[in-house]
MARBA-3410 file (N, C-alpha, C, O; in Angstrom, 1 decimal):
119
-27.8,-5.5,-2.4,-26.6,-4.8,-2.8,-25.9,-5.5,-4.0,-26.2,-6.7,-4.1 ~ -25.1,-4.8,-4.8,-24.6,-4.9,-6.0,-23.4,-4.6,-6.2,-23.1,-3.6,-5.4 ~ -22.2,-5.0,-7.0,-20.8,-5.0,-7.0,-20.6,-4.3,-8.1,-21.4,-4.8,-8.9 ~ -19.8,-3.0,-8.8,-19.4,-3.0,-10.1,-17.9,-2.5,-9.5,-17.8,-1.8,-8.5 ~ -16.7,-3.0,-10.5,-16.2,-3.0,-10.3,-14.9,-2.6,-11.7,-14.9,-3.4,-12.6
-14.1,-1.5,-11.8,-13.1,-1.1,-12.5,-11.8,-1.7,-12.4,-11.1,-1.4,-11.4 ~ -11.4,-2.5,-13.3,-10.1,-3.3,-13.2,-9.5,-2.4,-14.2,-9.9,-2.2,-15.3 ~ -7.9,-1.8,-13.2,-6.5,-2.3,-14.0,-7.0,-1.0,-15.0,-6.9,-1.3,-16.2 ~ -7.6,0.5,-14.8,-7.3,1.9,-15.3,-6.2,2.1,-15.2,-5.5,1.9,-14.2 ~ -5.7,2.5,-16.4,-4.1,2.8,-16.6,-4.0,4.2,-17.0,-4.3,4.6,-18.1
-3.3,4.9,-15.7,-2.9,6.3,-16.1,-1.6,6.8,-15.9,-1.3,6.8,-14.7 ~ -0.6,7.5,-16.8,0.6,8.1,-16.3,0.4,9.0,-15.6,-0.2,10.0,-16.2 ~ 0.8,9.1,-14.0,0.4,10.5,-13.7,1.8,10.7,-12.5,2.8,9.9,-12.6 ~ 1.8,11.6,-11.5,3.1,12.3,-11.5,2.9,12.1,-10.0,3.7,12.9,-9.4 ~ 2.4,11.7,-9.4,2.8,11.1,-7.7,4.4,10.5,-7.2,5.2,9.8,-7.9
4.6,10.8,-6.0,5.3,10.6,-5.3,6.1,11.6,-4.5,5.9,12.8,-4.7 ~ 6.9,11.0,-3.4,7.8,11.9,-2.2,8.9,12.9,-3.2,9.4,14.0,-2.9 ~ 9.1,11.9,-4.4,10.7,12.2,-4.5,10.3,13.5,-5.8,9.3,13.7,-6.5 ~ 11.6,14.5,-5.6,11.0,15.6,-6.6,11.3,15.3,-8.1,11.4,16.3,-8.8 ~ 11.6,14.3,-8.6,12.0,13.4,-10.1,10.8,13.0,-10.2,10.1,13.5,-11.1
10.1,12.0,-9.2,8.7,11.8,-9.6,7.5,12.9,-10.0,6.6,12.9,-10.8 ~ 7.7,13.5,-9.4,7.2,15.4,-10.3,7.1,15.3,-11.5,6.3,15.0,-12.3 ~ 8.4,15.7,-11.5,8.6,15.6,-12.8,8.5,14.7,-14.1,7.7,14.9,-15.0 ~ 9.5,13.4,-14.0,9.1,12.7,-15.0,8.2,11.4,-15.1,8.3,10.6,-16.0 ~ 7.0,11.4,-13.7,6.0,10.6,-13.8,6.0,9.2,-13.6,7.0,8.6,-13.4
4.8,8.8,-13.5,5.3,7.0,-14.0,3.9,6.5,-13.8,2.9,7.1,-13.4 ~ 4.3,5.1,-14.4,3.0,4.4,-15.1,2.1,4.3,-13.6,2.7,5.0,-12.7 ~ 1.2,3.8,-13.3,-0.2,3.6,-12.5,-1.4,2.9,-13.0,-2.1,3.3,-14.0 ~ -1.7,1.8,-12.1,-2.9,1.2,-12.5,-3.8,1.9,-11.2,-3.5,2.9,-10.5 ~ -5.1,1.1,-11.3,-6.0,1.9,-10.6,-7.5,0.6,-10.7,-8.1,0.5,-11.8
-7.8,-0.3,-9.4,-9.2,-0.5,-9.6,-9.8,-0.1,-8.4,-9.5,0.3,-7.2 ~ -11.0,-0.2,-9.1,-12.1,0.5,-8.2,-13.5,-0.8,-7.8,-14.0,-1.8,-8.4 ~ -13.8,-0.3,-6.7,-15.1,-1.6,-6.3,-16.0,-0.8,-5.7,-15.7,-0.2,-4.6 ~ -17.1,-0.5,-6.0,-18.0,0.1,-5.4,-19.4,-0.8,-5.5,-19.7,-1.4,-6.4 ~ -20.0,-0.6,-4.2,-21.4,-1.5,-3.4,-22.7,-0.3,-3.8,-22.9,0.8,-3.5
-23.3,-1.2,-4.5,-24.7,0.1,-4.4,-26.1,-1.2,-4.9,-25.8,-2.4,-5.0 ~ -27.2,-0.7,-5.2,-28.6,-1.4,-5.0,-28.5,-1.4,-6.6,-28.6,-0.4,-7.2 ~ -28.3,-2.6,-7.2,-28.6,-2.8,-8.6,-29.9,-3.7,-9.2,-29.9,-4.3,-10.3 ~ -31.0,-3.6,-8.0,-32.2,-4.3,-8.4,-32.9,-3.6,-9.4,-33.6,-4.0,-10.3 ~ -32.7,-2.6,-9.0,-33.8,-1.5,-9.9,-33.2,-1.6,-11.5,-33.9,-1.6,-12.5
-32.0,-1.6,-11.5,-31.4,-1.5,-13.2,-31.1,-2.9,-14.0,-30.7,-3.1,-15.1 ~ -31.3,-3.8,-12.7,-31.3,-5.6,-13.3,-32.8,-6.0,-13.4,-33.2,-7.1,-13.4 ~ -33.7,-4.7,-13.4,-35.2,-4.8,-13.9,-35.5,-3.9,-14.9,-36.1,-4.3,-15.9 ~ -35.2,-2.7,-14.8,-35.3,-1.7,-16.1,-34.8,-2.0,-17.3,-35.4,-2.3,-18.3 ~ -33.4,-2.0,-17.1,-32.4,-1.8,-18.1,-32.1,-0.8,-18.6,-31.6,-0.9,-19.7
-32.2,0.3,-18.1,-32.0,1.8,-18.0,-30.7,2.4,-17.0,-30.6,2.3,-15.8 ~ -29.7,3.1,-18.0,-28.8,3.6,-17.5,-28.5,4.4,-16.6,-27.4,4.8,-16.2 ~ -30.1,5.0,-16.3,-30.1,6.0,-15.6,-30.5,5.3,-13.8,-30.3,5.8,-12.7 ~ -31.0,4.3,-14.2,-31.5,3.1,-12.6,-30.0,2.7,-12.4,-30.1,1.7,-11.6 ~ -28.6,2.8,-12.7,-27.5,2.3,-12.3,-26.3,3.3,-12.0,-26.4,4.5,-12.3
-25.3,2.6,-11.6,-24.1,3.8,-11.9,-23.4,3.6,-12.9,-23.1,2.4,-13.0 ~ -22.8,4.6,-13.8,-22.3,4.8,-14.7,-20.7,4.7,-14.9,-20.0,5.7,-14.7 ~ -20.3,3.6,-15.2,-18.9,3.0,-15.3,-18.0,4.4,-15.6,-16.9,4.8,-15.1 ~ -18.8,5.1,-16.7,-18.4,6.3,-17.5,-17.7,7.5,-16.5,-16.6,8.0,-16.7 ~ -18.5,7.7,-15.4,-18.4,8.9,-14.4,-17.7,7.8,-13.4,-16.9,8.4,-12.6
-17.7,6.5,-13.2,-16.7,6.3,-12.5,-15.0,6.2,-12.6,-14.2,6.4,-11.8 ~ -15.0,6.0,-14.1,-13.9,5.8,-14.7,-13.0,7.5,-14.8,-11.8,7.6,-14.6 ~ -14.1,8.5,-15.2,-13.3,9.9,-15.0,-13.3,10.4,-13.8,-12.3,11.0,-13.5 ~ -14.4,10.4,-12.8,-13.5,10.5,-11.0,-12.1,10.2,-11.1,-11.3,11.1,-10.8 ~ -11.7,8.7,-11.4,-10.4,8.4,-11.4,-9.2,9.0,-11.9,-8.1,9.4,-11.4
-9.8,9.1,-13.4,-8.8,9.7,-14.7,-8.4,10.7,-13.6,-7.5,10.4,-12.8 ~ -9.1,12.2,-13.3,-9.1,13.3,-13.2,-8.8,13.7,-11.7,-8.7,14.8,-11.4 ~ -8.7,12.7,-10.6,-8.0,12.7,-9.3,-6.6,11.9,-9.8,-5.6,12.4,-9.4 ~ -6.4,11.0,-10.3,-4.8,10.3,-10.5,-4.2,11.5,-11.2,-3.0,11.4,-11.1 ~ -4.5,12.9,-12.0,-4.1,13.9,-13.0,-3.4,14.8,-11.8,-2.4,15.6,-12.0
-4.1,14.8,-10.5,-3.8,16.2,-9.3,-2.6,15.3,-9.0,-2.5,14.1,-9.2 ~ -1.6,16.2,-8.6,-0.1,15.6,-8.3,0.2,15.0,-6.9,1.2,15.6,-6.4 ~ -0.3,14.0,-6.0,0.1,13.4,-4.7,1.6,13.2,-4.4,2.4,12.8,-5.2 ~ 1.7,13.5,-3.1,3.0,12.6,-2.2,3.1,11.7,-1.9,4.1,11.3,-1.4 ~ 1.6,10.8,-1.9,1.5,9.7,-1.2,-0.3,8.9,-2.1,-1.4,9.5,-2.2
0.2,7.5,-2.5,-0.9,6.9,-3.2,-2.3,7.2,-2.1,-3.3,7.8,-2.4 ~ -2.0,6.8,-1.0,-3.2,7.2,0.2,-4.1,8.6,0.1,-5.3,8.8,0.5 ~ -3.2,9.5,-0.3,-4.1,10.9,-0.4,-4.9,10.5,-1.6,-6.2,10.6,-1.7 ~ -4.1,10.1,-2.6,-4.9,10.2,-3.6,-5.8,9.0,-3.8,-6.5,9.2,-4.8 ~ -6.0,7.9,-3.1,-6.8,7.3,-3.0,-8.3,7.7,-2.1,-9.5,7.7,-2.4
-7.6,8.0,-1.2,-8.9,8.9,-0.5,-9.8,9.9,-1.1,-10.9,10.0,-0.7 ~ -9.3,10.8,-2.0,-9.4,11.7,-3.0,-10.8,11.0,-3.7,-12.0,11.3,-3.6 ~ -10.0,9.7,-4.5,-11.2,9.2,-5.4,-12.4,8.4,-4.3,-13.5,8.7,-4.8 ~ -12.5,7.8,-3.5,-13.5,7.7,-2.4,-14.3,8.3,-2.4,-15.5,8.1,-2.6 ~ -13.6,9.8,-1.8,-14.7,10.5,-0.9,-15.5,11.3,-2.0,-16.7,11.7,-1.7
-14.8,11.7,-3.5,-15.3,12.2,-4.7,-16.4,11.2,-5.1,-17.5,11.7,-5.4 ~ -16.1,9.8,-5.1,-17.1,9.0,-5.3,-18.3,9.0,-4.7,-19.4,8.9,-5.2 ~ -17.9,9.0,-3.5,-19.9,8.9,-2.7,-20.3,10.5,-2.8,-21.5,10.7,-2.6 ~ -19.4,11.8,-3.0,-19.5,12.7,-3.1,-21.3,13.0,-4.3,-22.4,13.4,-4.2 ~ -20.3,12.6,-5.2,-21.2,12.6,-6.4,-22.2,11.8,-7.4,-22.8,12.0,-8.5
-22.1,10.6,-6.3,-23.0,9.4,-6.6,-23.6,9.1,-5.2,-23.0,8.8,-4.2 ~ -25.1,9.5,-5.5,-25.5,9.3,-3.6,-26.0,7.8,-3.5,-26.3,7.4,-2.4 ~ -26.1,6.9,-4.6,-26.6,6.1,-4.0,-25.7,4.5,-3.5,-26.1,3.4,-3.0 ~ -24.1,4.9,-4.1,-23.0,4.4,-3.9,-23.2,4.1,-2.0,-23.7,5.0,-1.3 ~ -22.9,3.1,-1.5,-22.7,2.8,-0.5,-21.3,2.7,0.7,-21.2,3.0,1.9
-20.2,2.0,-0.3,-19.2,1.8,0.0,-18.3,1.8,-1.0,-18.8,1.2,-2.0 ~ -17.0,2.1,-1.3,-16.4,2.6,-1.9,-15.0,1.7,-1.8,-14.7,1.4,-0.6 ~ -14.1,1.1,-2.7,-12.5,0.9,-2.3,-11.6,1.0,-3.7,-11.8,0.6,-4.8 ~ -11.0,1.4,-3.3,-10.1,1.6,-4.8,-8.7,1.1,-4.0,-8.7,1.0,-2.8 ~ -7.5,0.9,-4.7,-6.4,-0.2,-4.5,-6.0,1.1,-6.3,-6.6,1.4,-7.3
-4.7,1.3,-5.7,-3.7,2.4,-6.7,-2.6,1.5,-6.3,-2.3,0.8,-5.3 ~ -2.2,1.8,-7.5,-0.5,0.7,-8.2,0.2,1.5,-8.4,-0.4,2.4,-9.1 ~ 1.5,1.7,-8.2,2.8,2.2,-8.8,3.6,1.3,-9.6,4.1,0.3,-9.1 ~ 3.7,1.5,-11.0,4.4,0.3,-11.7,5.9,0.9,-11.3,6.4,2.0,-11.2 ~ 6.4,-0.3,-11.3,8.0,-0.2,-10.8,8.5,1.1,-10.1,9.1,2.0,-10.6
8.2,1.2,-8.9,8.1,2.3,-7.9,10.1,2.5,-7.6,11.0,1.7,-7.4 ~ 10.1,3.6,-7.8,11.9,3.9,-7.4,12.3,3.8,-6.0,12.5,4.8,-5.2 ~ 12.4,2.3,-5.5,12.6,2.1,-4.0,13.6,1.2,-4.3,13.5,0.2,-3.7 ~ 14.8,1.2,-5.1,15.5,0.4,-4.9,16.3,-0.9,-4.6,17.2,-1.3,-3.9 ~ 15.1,-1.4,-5.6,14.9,-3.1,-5.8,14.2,-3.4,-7.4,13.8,-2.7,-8.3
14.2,-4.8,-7.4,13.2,-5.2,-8.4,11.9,-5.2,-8.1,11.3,-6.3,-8.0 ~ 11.1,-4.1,-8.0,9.7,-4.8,-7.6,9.1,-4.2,-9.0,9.5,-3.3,-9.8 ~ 7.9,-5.2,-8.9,6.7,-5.0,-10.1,6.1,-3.7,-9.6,6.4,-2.7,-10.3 ~ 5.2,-3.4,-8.5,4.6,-2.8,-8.2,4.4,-2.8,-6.5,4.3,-3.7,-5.7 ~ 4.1,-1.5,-6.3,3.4,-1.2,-4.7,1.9,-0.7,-4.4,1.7,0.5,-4.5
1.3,-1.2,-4.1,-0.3,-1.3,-3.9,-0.8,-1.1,-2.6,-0.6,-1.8,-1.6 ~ -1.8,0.3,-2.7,-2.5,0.7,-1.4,-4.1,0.5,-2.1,-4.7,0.8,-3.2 ~ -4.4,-0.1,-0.8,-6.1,0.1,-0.9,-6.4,0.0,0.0,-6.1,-0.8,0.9 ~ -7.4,1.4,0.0,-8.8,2.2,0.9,-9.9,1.9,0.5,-10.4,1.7,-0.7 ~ -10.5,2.1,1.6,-12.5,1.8,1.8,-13.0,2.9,2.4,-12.5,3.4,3.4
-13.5,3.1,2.2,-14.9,4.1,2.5,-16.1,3.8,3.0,-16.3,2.6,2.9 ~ -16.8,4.3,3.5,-18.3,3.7,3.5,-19.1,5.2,4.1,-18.8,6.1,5.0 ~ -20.4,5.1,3.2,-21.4,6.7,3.4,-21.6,6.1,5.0,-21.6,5.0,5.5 ~ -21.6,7.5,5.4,-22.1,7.7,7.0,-23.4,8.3,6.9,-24.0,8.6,7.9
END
């Protein structure tokens, strides 16, 4: 087994409870860690023996774009899209950030991370 892993995708997109967050959005990071068999493509060198940073990176883009109430849906969202469309992915976790989340304090950010794993 093999690690690749997406740090720190930065997307504005429109998540949360509150009906302002609808509307006027807010920053979001986004990494991703996914487990899969990279012997075969740490011998080829062929892009097609690996997974493709490319298609992992727009799973993301293109589920953080659908509007959530909660980082957790939409974390699960990109998981289950992930092993959905990459069969040879094993296990899955992504960790979604809210930069400066409107809870009524100084915080940097609030961070959920989910795992997955093919059954």
């Amino acid at each position: 087994m093999g690690v690749i892993k997406l740090k720190n995708i930065r997307t504005f997109s429109y998540h949360g409870c509150l009906i302002e967050e609808g509307k006027i959005g807010s920053d979001y990071t986004v990494d991703l860690k996914i487990k899969t068999n990279l012997q075969k493509s740490a011998e080829t060198d062929h892009l097609l023996d690996t997974v493709d940073y490319v298609h992992l990176n727009k799973i993301v883009t293109e589920e953080m774009a659908i509007r959530s109430h909660l980082l957790e849906h939409v974390a699960k969202r990109i998981n289950i899209r992930v092993l959905n469309e990459l069969e040879t992915v094993e296990k899955t976790t992504v960790w979604v950030s809210k930069i400066n989340p409107p809870i009524g304090g100084d915080v940097e950010s609030v961070t959920i991370k989910l795992t997955e794993t093919r059954k």
